[in-house]
C-alpha positions in Angstrom: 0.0 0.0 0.0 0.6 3.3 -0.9 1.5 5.4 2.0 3.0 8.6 0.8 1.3 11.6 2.0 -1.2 13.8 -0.8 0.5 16.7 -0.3 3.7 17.5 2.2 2.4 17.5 5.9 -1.5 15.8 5.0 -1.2 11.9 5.2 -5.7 11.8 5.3 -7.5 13.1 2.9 -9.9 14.2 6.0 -7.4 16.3 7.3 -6.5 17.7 4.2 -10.5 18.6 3.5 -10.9 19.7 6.8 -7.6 22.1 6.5 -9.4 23.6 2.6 -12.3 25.2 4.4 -10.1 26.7 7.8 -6.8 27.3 6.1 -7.2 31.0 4.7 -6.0 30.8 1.1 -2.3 32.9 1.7 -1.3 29.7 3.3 -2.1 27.5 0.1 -0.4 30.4 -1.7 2.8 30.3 0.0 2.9 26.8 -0.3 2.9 27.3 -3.8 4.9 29.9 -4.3 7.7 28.1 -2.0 8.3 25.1 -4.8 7.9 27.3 -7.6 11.5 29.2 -6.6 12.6 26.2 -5.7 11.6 24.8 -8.9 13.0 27.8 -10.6 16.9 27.2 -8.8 16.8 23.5 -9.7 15.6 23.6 -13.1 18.5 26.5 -13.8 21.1 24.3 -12.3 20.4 20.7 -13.1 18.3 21.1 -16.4 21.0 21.4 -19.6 18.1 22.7 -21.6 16.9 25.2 -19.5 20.2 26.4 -19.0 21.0 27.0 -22.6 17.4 28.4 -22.8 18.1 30.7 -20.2 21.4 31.9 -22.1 20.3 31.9 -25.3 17.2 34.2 -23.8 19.7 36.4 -22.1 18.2 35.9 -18.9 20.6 35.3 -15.7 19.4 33.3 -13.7 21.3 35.1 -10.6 18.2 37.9 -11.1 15.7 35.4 -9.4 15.8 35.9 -5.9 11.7 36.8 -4.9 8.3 36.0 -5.9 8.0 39.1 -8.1 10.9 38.3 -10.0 9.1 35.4 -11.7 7.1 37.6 -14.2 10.8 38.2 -16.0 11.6 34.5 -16.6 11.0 33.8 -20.8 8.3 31.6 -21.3 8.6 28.2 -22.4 6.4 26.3 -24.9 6.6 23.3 -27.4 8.6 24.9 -30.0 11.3 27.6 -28.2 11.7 24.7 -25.6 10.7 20.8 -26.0 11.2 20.6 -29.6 14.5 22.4 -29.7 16.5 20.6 -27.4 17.2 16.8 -27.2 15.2 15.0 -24.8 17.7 14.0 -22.4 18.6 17.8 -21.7 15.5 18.6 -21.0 15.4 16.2 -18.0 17.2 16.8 -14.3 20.8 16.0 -15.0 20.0 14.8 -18.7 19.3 11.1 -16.5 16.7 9.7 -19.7 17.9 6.7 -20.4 18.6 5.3 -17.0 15.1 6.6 -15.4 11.8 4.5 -15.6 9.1 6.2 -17.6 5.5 6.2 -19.0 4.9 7.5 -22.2 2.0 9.7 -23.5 1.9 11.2 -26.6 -0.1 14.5 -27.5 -3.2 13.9 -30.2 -1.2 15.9 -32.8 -4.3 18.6 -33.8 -2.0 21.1 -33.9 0.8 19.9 -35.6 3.3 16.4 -34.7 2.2 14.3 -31.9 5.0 14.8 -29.4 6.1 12.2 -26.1 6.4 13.0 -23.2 7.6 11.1 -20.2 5.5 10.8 -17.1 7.4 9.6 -14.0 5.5 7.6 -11.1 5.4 10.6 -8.9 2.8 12.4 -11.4 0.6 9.1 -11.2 0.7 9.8 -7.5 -0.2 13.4 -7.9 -3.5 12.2 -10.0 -4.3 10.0 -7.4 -3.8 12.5 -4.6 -6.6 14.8 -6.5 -8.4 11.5 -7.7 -8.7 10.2 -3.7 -9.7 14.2 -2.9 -12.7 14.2 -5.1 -13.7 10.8 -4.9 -13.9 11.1 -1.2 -15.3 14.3 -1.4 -17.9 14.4 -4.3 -18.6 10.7 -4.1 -18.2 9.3 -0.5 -15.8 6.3 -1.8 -15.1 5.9 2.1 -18.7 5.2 2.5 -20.2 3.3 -0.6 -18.9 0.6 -2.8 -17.8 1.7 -6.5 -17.2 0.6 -9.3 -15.0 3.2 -11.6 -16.0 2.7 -15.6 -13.1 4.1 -17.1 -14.2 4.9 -20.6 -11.0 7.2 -21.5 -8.8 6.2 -24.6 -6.4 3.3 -23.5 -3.3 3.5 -25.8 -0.2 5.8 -26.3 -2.6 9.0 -25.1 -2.6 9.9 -21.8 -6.6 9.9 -20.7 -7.2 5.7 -20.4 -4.0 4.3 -18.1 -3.3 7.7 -16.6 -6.8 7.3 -14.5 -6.5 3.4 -14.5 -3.2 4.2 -12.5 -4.9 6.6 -10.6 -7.7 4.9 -9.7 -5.8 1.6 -8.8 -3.5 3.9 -6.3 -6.4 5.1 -4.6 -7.9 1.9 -4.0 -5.1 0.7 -2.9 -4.1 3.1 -0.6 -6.9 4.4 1.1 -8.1 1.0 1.3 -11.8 1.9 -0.1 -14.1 -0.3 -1.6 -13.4 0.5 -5.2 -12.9 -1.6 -8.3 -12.0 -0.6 -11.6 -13.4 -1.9 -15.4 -11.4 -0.2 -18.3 -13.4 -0.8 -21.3 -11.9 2.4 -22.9 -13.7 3.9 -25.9 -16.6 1.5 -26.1 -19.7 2.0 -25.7 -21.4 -1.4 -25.6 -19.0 -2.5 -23.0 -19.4 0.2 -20.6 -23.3 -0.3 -21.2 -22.7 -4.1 -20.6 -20.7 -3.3 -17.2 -23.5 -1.2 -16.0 -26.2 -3.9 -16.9 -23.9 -6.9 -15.3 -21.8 -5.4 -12.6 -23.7 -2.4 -11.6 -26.2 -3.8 -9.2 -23.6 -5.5 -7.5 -22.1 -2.2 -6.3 -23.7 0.9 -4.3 -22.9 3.8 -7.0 -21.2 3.6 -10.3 -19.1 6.5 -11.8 -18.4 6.5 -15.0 -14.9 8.6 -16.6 -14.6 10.2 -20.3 -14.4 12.8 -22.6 -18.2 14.3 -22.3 -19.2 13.9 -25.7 -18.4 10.2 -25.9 -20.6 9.6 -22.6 -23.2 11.4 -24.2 -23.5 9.3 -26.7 -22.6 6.1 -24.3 -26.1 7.3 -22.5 -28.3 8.1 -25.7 -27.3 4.4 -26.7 -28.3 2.9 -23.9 -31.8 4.9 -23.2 -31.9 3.2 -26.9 -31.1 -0.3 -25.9 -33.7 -0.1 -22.6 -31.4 0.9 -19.9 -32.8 3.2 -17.6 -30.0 4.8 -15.9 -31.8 6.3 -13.2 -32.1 2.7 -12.2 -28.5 3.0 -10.5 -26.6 5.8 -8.6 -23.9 7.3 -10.8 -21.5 9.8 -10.5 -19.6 11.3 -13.6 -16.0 12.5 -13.8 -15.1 14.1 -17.6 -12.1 15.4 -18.9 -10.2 16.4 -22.2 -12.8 19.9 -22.9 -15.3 22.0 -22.0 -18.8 21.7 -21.7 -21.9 24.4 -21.2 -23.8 24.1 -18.2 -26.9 23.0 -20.6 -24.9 20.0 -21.3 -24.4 19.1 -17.5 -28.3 19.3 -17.1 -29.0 16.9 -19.9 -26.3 14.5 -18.0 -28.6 14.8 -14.5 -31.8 14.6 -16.3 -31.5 11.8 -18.7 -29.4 9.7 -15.6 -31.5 10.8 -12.3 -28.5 12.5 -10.7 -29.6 14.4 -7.2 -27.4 16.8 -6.8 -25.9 19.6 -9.5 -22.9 20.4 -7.8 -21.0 16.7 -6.6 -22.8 14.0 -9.3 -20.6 15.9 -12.0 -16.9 17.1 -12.6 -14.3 18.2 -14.8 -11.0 18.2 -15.1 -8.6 20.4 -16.7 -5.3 18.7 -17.8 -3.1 18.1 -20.2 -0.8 15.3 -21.8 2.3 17.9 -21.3 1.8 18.1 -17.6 -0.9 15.8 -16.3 -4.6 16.7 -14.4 -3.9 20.8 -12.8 -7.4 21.7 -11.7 -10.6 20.3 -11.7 -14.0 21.9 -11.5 -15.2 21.7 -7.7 -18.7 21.8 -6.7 -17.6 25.7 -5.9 -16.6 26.2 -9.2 -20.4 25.1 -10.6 -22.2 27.0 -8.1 -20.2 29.8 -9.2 -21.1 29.2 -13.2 -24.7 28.5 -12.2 -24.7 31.9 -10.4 -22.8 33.9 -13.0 -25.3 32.4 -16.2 -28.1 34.1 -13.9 -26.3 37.0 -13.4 -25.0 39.2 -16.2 -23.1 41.5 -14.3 -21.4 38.8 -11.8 -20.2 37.4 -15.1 -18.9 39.8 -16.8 -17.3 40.4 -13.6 -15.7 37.0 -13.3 -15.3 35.5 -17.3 -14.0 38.5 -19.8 -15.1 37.0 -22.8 -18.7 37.7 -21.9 -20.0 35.4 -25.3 -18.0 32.3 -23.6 -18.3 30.1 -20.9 -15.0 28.4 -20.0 -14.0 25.8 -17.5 -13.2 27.1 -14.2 -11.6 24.6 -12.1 -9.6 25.2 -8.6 -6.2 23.9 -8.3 -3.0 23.7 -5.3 -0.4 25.9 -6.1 2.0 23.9 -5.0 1.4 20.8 -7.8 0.9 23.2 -10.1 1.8 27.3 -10.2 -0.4 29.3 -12.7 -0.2 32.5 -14.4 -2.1 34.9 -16.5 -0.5 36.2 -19.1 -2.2 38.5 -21.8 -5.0 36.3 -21.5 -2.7 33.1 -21.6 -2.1 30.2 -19.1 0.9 29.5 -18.4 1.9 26.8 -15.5 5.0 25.9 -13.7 5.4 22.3 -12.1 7.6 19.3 -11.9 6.1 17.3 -14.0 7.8 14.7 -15.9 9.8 17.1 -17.9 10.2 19.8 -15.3 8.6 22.9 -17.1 9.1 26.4 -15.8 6.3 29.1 -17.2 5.0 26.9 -19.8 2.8 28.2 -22.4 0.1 25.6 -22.4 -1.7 27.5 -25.5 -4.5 27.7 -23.8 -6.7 31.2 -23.1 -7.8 31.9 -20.1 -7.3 33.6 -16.5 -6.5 33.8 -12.6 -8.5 34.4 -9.8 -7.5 33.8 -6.3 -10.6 32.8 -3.8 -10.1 36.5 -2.3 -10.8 38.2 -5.7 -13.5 35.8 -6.4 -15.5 36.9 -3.4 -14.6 40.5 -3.7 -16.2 40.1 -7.7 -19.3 38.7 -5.9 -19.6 41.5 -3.2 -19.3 44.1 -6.0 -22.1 42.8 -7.8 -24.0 42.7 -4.4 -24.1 39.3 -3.4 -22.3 37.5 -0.1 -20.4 34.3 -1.6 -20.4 32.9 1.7 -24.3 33.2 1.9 -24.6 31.5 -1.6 -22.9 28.3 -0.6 -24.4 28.3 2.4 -27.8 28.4 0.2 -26.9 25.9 -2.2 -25.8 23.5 1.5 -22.2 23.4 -0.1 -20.3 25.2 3.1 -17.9 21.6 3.6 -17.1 22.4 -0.3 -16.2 26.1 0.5 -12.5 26.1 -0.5 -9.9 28.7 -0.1 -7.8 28.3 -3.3 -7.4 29.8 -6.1 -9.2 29.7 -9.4 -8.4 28.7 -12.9 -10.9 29.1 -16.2 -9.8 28.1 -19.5 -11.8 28.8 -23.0 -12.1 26.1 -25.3 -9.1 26.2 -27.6 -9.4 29.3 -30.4 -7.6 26.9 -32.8 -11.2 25.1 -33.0 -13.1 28.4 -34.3 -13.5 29.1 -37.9 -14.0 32.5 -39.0 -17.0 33.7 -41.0 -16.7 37.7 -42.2 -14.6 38.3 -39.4 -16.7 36.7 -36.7 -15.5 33.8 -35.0 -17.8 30.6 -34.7 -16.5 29.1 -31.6 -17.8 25.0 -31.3 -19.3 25.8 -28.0 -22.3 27.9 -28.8 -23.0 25.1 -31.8 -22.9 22.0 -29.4 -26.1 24.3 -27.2 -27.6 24.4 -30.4 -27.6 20.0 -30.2 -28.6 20.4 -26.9 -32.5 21.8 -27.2 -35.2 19.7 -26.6 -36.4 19.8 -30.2 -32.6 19.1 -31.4 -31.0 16.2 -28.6 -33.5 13.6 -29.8 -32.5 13.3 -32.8 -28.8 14.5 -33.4 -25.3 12.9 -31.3 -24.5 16.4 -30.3 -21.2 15.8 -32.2 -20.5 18.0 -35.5 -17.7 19.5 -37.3 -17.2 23.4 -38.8 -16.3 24.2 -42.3 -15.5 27.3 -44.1 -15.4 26.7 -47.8 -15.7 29.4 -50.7 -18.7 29.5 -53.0 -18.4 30.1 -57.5 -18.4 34.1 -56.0 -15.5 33.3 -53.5 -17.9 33.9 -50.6 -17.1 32.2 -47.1 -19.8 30.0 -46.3 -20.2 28.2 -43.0 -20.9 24.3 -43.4 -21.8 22.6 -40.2 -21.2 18.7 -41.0 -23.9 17.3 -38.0 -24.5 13.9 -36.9 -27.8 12.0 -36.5 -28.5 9.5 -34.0 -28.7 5.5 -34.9 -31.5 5.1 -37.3 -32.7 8.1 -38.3 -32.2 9.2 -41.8 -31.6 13.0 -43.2 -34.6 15.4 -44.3 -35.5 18.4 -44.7 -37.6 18.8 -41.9 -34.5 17.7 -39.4 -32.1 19.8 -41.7 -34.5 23.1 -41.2 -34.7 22.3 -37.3 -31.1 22.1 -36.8 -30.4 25.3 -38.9 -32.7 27.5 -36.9 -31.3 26.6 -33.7 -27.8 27.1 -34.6 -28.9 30.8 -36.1 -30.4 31.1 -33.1 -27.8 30.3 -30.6 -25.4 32.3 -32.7 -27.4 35.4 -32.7 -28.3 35.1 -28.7 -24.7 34.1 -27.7 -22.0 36.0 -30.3 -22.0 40.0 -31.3 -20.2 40.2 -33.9 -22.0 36.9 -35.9 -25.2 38.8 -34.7 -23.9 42.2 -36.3 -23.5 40.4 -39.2 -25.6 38.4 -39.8 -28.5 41.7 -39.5 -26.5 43.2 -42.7 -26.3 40.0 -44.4 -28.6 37.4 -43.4 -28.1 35.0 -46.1 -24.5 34.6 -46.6 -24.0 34.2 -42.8 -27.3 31.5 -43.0 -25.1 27.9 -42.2 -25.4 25.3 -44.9 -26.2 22.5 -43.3 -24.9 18.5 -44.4 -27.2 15.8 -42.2 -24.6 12.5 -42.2 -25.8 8.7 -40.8 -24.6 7.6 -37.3 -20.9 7.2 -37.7 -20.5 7.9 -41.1 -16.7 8.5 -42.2 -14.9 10.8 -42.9 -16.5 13.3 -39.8 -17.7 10.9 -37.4 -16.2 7.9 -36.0 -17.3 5.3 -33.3 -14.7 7.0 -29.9 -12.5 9.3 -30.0 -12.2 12.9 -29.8 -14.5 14.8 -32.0 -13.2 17.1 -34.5 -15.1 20.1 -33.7 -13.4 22.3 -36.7 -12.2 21.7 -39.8 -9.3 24.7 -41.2 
């Protein structure tokens, strides 16, 4: 059994959930800000790569000596860093070929899939969080569970990351927990449910949220009733609208909004960082009700990002002209990483100073929603969904998100996946046209009728949830109209049985 503490000084996880709602948040903070120097003097003496980065940056690393100093250090990202340098320099003492290793490799959207070693202290660090929210969300000390991992098993990092995860946890809290890993299949995730499920007291299911989508619509098909059982749901890989956490509650039976659902933000380069606490949906739900609180909180007022909470001291984020970047040990020890993703900070103090300014008492609001034991004092992280995935239409950008409400309607869910793919391709008169390539569900065919329905809620989503679209399209209704293609379940080359959708095509 595993008996190394979750983080330095917290050997339970009671102690440690106890310590999140009395500990004021400068202590998590300091924590975090401790290892990042620390992390900063190693990695400049021990790391050849850095080193030559550092040099070749004209940076001296002599100039680091307090927190504020930080801001000053060059950034790091795939291409100035981890693809310049051979891998062995990039690791503490170039010690690659003598250390023991597990490989993920990135999906290669943007460009050549790169590897990237993951040591068995990161597997820990999942588990540490895993045991946290399990404990916390889903009462794993109290109930017998059975995990359905239905993430990607192979060379990415979703499948055996969690399998490790889950396995350490089991293991070393001693819970009644067992673990299936059909992967990316649908029938045998339904088939665990249907076989194993009543042998156990909940069942919590893990994958990317469209694939579980469709993992439910197929079994409401087959005659599962899913509010037969007590389930719990843990996504990861992107983000996903509050609309499509209600369909997940609804359709399933889940009883409460806040703990039955979560998601994490991470990332192949440097594992899970943050994951959205029941906090962090409160928060959302409060902010969709409230223009001005959200506006407040989220700067891109047409987008609703992930916001997730995180310890500073596994991982050390910062905003930089709207970018995240993130310091940790990781496998490959990365200092300021650019992790290409948009997005912001906001510690726990600003967060309920945003609140009071839009007249409302945080405090009181999760004592409302009966969420005080979930009442955290860390920091914030939100992250948009990835701009590579918009196309742009006359300027305006059509970000995936505001389509994938559009599948989400009650007129719409019945009869589409939810999954669907953006084109841009130029008419005879060398117009921009927006295609949207949509998916039906098993066994219904295209029509007009469907094609007209699906069309109408995507204008209408569009014009309720992005200005500049909505500006346009008044001036020009007809060339920023979406031509719609209806394809068969599964039909190549758009959609595929698993996987990660493609939500845009450039």
């Amino acid at each position: 059994m595993n008996n190394k503490p979750l983080l330095p000084g917290y050997n339970s996880v009671k102690s440690l959930l106890r310590d999140l709602t009395v500990k004021p948040e400068k202590f998590w903070l300091k924590r975090g800000e401790s290892k990042l120097l620390r992390l900063f003097k190693q990695s400049s003496r021990h790391i050849a790569a850095y080193k030559k980065f550092l040099k070749a940056n004209g940076f001296d690393p002599k100039k680091i000596t307090k927190l504020r100093d930080i801001s000053s250090v060059p950034p790091v990202d795939k291409n100035n860093y981890l693809r310049k340098y051979p891998l062995d320099s990039l690791c503490w003492n170039g010690n690659f070929k003598h250390s023991h290793w597990i490989f993920a490799a990135t999906s290669g959207s943007t460009g050549q899939p790169f590897y990237f070693p993951r040591t068995a202290e990161q597997d820990l660090q999942y588990a540490a969080l895993a045991e946290l929210y399990l404990v916390h969300n889903f009462q794993i000390d109290k109930k017998s569970t059975l995990y359905i991992n239905g993430f990607a098993m192979g060379v990415w990092i979703g499948g055996v990351f969690t399998y490790q995860a889950i396995h350490d946890v089991a293991q070393r809290g001693n819970y009644s927990l067992s673990i299936i890993n059909p992967g990316l299949n649908k029938q045998e995730i339904i088939k665990a449910v249907t076989n194993l499920g009543p042998k156990f007291e909940q069942i919590i299911i893990g994958g990317y949220p469209p694939f579980v989508k469709e993992t439910i619509d197929e079994g409401l098909a087959q005659g599962l009733n899913w509010k037969k059982y007590k389930l719990g749901f843990v996504f990861s890989a992107e983000p996903f609208s509050e609309k499509f956490r209600d369909y997940i509650i609804n359709t399933t039976g889940l009883k409460n909004p806040y703990t039955g659902t979560l998601n994490h933000y991470g990332t192949a380069d440097q594992g899970t960082l943050a994951y959205g606490t029941p906090l962090c949906i409160l928060i959302k739900r409060l902010a969709l009700k409230n223009p001005k609180l959200f506006a407040a909180i989220f700067p891109e007022v047409q987008r609703l990002p992930t916001l997730a909470q995180y310890f500073p001291e596994m991982f050390y984020f910062e905003e930089q002209k709207g970018q995240l970047l993130c310091s940790a040990y990781s496998g490959l020890p990365l200092f300021r990483y650019d992790l290409k993703d948009r997005g912001g900070v906001i510690t726990f103090g600003q967060m309920s100073e945003i609140f009071g300014s839009a007249g409302m008492n945080l405090e009181q609001e999760v004592r409302k929603a009966n969420l005080l034991d979930s009442l955290w004092h860390l920091p914030f992280v939100y992250v948009y969904e990835r701009s590579d995935m918009a196309v742009t239409l006359f300027g305006a950008n059509i970000y995936p998100e505001h389509i994938k409400e559009a599948h989400l309607q009650s007129n719409t869910v019945k009869h589409f996946t939810g999954k669907f793919t953006l084109e841009v391709k130029y008419n005879k008169h060398h117009s921009p046209v927006l295609h949207v390539h949509t998916e039906l569900k098993k066994n219904i065919l295209p029509s007009t009728r469907l094609n007209r329905i699906i069309k109408e809620e995507i204008i209408k989503k569009l014009l309720e949830k992005n200005s500049e679209y909505k500006n346009n399209y008044a001036m020009m209704p007809k060339k920023n109209s979406p031509k719609i293609k209806l394809w068969t379940n599964q039909s190549p080359p758009f959609f595929k049985d698993g996987g990660k959708q493609k939500w845009a095509m450039k």
